[in-house]
BABA-377197 format. One record per residue (C-alpha): residue in three letters; x, y, z. Coordinates in steps of 0.2 Angstrom, whole numbers, plus 2048, in hexadecimal, padded with zeros to 3 digits. Example, Ala and Ser with C-alpha at 12.3 -4.5 7.8 and 13.67 -1.06 7.14 Angstrom:
2
  code    X    Y    Z
   ALA  83E  7EA  827
   SER  844  7FB  824
This chain:
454
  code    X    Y    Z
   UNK  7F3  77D  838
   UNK  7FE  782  846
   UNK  803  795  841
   UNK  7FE  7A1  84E
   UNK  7FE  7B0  840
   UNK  7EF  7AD  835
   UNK  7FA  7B4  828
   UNK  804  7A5  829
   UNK  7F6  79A  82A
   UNK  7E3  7A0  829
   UNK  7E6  7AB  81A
   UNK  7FA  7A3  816
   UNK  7F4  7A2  802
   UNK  7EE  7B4  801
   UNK  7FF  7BA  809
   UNK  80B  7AE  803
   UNK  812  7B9  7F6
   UNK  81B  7C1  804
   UNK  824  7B5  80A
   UNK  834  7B5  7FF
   UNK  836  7C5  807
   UNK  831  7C6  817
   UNK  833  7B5  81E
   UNK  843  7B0  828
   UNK  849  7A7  819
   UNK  844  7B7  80B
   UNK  851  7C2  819
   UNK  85E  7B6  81A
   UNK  85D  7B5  806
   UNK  861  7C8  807
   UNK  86E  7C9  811
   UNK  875  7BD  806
   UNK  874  7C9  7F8
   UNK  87A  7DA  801
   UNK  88B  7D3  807
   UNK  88E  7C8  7F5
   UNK  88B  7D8  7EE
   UNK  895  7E1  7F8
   UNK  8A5  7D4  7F7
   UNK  8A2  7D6  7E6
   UNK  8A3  7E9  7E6
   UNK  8B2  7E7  7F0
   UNK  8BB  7DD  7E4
   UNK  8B5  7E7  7D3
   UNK  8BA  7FA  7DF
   UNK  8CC  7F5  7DB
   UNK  8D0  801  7E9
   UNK  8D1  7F6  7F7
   UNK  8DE  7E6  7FA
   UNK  8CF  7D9  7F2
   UNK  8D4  7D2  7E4
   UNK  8C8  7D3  7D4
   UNK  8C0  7C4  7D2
   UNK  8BD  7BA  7C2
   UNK  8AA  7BB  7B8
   UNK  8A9  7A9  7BE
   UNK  8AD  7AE  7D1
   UNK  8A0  7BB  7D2
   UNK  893  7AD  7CA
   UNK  898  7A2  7D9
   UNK  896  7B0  7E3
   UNK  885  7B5  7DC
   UNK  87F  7A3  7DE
   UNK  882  7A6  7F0
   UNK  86E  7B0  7F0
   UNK  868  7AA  7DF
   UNK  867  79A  7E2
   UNK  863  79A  7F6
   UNK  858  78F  7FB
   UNK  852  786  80A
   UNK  860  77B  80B
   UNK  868  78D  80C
   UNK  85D  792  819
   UNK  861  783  824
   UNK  875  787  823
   UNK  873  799  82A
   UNK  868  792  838
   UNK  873  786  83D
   UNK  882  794  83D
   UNK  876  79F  846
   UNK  873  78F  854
   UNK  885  792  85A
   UNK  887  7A5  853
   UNK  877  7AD  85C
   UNK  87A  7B9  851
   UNK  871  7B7  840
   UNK  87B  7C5  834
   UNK  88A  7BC  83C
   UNK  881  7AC  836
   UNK  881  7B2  825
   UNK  892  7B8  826
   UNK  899  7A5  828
   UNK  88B  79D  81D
   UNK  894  7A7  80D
   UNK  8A5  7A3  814
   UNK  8A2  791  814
   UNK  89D  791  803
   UNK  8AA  79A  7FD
   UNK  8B9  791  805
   UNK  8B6  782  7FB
   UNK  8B8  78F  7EB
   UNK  8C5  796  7E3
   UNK  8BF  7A6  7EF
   UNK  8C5  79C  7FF
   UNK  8D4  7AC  7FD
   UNK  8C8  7B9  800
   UNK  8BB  7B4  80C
   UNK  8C3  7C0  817
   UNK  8BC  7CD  80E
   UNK  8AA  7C8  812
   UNK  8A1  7D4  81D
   UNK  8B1  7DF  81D
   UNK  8AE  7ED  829
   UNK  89D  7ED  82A
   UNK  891  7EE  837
   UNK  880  7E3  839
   UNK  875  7F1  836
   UNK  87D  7F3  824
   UNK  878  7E4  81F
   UNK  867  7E2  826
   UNK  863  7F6  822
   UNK  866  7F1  80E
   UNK  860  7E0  810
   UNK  84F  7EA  817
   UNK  84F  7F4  80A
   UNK  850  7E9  7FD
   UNK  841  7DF  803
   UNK  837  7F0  804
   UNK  83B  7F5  7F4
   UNK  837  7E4  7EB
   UNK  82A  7DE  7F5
   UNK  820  7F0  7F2
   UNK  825  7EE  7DF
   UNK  822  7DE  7DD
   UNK  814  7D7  7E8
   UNK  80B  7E9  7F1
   UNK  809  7F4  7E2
   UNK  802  7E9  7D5
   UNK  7F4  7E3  7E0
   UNK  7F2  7F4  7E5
   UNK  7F0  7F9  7D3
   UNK  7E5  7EA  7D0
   UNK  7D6  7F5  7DC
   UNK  7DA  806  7D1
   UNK  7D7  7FD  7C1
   UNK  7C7  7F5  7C9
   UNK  7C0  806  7D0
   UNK  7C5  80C  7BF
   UNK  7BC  7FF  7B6
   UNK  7AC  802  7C1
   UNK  7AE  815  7C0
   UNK  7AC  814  7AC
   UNK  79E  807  7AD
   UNK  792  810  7B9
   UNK  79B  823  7B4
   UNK  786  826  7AF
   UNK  77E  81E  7BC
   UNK  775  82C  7C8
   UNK  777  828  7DB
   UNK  772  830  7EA
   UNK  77F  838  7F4
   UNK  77F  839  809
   UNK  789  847  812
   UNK  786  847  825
   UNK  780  836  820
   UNK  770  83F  81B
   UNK  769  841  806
   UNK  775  84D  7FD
   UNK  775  852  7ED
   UNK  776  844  7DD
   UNK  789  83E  7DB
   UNK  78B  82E  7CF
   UNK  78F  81D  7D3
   UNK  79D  81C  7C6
   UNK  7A4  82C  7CC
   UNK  7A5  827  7DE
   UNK  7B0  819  7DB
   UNK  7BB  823  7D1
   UNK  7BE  82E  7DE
   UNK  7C7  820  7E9
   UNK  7D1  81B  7D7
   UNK  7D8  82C  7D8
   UNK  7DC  82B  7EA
   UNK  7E4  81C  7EA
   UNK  7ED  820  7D9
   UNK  7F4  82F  7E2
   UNK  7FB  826  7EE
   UNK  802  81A  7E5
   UNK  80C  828  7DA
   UNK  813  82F  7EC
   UNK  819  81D  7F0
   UNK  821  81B  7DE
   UNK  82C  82A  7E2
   UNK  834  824  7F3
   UNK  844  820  7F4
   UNK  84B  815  804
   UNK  85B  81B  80D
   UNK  867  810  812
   UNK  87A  80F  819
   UNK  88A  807  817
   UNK  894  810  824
   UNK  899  804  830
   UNK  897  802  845
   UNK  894  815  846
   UNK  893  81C  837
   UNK  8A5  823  834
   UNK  8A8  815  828
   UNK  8B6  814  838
   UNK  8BD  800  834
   UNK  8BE  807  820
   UNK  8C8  814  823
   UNK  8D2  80C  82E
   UNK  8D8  7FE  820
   UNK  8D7  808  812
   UNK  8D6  81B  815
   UNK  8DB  821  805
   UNK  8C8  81A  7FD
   UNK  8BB  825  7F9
   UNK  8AE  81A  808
   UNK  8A1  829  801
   UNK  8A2  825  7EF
   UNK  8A3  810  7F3
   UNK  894  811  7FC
   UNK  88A  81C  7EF
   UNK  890  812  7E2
   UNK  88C  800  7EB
   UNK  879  806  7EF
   UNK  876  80E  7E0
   UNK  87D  7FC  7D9
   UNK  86A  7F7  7DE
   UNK  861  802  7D6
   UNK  864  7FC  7C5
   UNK  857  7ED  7C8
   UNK  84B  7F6  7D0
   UNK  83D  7FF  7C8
   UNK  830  808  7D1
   UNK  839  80A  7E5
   UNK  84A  80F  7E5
   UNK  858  80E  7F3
   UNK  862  81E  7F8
   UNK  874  820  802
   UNK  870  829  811
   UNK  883  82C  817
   UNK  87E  836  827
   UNK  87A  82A  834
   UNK  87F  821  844
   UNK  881  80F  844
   UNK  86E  80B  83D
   UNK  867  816  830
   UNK  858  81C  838
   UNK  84A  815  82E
   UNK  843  826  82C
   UNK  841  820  817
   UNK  837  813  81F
   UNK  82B  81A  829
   UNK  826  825  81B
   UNK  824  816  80E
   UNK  816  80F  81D
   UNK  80F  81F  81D
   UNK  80A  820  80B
   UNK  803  80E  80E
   UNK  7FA  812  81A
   UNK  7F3  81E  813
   UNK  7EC  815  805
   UNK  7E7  808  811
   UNK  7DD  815  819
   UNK  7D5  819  808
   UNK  7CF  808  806
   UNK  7C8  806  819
   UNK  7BE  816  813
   UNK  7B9  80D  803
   UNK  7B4  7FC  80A
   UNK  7AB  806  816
   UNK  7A2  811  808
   UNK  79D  7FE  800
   UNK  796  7F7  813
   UNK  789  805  812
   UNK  788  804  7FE
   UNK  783  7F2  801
   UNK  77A  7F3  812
   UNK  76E  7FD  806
   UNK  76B  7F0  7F8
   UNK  774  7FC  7ED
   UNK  780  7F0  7E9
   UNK  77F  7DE  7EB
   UNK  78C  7D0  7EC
   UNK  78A  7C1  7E0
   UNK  784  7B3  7E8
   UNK  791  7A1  7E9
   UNK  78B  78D  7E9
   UNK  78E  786  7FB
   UNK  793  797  802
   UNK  789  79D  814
   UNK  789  7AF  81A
   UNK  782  7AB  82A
   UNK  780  79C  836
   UNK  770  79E  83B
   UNK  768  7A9  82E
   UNK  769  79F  81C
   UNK  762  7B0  813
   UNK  774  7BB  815
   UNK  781  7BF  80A
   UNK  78D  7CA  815
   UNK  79A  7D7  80E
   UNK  7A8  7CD  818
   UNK  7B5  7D1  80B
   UNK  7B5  7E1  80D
   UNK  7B3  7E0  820
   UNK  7C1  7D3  820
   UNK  7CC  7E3  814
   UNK  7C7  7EF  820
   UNK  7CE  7E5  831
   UNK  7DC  7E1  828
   UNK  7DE  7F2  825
   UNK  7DD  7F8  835
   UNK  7E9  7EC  83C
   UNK  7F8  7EF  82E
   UNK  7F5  803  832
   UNK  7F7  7FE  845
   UNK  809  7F9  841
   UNK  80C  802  838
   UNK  809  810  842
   UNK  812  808  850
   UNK  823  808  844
   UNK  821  81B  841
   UNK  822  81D  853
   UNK  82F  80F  857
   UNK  83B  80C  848
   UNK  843  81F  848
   UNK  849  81E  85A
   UNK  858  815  861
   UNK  862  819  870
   UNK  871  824  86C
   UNK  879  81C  85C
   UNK  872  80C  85C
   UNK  868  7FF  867
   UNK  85F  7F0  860
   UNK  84C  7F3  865
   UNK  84A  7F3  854
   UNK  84F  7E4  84E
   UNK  840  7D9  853
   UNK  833  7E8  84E
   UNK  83D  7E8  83B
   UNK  838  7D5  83B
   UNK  825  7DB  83A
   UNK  825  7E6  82E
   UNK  820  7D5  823
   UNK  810  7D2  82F
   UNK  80A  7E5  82A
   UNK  80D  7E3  818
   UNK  804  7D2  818
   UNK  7F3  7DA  820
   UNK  7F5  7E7  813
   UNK  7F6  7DA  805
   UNK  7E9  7CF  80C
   UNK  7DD  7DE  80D
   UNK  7E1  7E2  7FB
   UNK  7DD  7CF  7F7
   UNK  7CC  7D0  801
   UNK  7C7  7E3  7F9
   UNK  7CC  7DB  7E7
   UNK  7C1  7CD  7ED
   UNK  7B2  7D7  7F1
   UNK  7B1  7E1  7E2
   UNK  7B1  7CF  7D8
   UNK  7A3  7C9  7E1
   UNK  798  7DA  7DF
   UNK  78A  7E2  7D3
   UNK  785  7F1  7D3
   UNK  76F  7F2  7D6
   UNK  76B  800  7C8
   UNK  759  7FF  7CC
   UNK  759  7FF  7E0
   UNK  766  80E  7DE
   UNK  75A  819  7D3
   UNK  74C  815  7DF
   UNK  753  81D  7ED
   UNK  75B  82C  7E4
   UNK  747  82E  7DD
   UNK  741  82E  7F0
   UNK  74A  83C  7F5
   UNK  745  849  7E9
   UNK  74B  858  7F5
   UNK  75D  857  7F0
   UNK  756  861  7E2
   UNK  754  870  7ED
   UNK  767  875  7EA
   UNK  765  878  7D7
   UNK  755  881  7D7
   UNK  75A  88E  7E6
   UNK  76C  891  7DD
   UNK  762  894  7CC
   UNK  758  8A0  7D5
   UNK  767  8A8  7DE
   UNK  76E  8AB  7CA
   UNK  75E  8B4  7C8
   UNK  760  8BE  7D6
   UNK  74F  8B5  7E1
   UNK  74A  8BD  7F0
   UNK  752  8B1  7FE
   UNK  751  8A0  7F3
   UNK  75C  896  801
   UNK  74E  899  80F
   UNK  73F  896  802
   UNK  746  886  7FD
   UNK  74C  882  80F
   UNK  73A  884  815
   UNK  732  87A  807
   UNK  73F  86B  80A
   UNK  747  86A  81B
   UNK  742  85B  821
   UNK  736  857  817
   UNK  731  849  80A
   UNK  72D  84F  7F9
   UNK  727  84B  7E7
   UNK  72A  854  7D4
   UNK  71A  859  7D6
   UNK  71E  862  7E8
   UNK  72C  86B  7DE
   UNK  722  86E  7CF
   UNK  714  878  7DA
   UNK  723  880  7E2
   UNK  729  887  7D1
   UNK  718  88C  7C8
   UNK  715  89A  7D9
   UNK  728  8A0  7D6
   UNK  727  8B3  7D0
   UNK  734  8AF  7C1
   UNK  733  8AD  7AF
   UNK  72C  89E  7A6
   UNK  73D  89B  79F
   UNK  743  898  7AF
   UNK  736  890  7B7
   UNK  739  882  7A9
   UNK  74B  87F  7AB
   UNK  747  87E  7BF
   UNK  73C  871  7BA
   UNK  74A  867  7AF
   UNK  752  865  7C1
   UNK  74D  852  7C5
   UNK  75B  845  7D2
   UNK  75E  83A  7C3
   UNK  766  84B  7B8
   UNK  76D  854  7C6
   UNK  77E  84C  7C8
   UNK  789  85C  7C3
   UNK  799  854  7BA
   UNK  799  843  7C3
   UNK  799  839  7B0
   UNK  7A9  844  7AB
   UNK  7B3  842  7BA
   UNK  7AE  830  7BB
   UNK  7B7  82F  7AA
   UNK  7C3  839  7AF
């Protein structure tokens, strides 16, 4: 009631999903995990001074981010009262815990020559990585599989096409909305072969604190190893050691995961655009709902508001998301902390993505496609006709066909019988004067059917 994000209240539901990776409680979580996992590396590397702990340590370990909870939660933030710093905070909160263990000998070795950005770079990356495969990607696939599902159904369905906004020549409903499946789809596969760099190289990225305590280790090969560690879990979006860097890696891997995104998003802003005007024209209608009202003073509307609501949401995740690209790369000299407080936002971009996916799913459950009202106006527009019949005539080698059939047709409105007149004063044979005939707005689709199917 009281949340000033909508995200966390208006559409909390919708976007909820999320939050075990993007709230404060889904980060802490994660720094939990990447320095656990790295004490345990630690101890299993055998090259340093740590000890190799016992199966049952690393469990108690482990527990440390498998079973976090709020209670959890509450412990850091009370660390991070006195701390002001919150990686410190989480520091201390696995330390406490593993005092009263039989670990209390190695709590030392927690955080060991790291730097903040080491933890909070994985921990990023580890929220990107899941919350993309886990939560963004299927909903994005859910929208393929529905334009898929429309593209087979309506593959046959003759439909007027617009270029310039004006009647162009005959496409198919079907194949229409396979062209954004195919789009999207594409830009799904360029996500699925990202990987995200991260770093594990300490205050400046000499691995200078390693060295110092133990510079006979390969730092190169631990960190490889440790990131790679990761990867075993995750299926789709993998993480990748970037061992050249200043204190923070760059978030250059970042940027270019946002990018793919929005680029889908701008796909489905020009879909949910395409539909407006499909349903602004009675071509498709939306199903109507018991109690629902689409206006407050006129009872007879049903607005496209989903797709209005997908496409401002949209607009708004792309508008961060463009404000990362130009923000996230720079920092002054080898670290400055300006972009701490823009990482925290990343989570407000993806939940307008994934409530615009929601809304778009929303839309296409609530449509039907109007067959008969589609056919109607592809029928009152029988000049799109004119390209088949002058490009016939330019196979037979017509004296100036594109003029002929610009001066019968441009700008004007026309019947069969227009275009049947047309033929029978054409000097060619009666052979062709019968195919020209055969041209009618309902057969002239080209291969629309097979690439609907596709």
């Amino acid at each position: 009631m009281e949340a000033i994000n909508p995200l966390d209240g208006r559409y909390y539901e919708k976007t909820r999903a999320l939050a075990p990776y993007f709230s404060e409680s889904g980060l802490m979580k994660y720094r939990v995990m990447m320095e656990c996992r790295y004490l345990i590396t630690l101890s299993l590397s055998r090259k340093v001074g740590l000890r190799k702990f016992t199966p049952s340590e690393i469990k108690t370990i482990e527990n440390l981010y498998e079973k976090f909870n709020d209670e959890s939660y509450k412990e850091i933030k009370n660390f991070e009262a006195t701390t002001n710093h919150d990686v410190k905070a989480v520091e201390y909160f696995i330390k406490e815990h593993l005092k009263k263990t039989t670990l209390k000998d190695s709590i030392e070795w927690v955080h060991f020559a790291l730097t903040s950005e080491d933890t909070n770079n994985i921990s990023y990356a580890l929220i990107l990585s899941d919350s993309l495969e886990k939560v963004m990607i299927p909903e994005i696939n859910k929208i393929i599989l529905e334009l898929n599902t429309l593209a087979k159904k309506y593959k046959n369905l003759p439909m007027l096409a617009r270029t310039h906004g004006q009647p162009a020549s005959p496409t198919t409903f079907g194949k229409e909305m396979k062209v954004y499946a195919e789009r999207i789809d594409r830009g799904i596969n360029h996500l699925l072969g990202q990987k995200i760099l991260v770093k594990l190289n300490g205050a400046s990225g000499n691995w200078n604190a390693h060295m110092a305590a133990y510079p006979k280790v390969d730092w190169m090969k631990f960190t490889k190893d440790y990131i790679n560690n990761f990867n075993q879990k995750a299926k789709t979006i993998k993480l990748e050691p970037n061992l050249i860097t200043t204190q923070i890696e760059p978030h250059d891997s970042y940027i270019e995961i946002f990018d793919r995104l929005k680029r889908m998003n701008n796909m489905m802003i020009d879909f949910n655009q395409d539909m407006w005007r499909y349903i602004s024209d009675n071509w498709v209608t939306q199903k109507t709902k018991a109690g629902e009202i689409g206006s407050s003073t006129m009872p007879h509307k049903i607005n496209p508001i989903d797709f209005e609501n997908s496409e401002g949401n949209l607009g708004l995740a792309n508008s961060l998301f463009e404000f990362f690209a130009r923000k996230l790369p720079i920092s002054r000299l080898q670290r400055d902390l300006s972009d701490s407080t823009v990482e925290r936002a990343i989570g407000t971009a993806f939940g307008h993505s994934l409530l615009a996916y929601i809304m778009l799913q929303k839309g296409l459950g609530k449509i039907s496609v109007n067959e008969q009202k589609i056919k109607e106006d592809l029928l009152s527009h029988t000049e799109i006709i004119a390209e088949a019949i002058q490009t016939v005539l330019r196979r037979e080698n017509y004296p100036v066909p594109y003029e002929a059939l610009k001066e019968l047709t441009r700008g004007k409105v026309l019947t069969m019988e227009d275009f049947a007149k047309f033929i029978d004063n054409l000097n060619v044979s009666p052979k062709i004067k019968t195919e020209l005939k055969k041209f009618t707005p309902l057969t002239y689709i080209g291969l629309a059917s097979n690439i609907a199917e596709k």
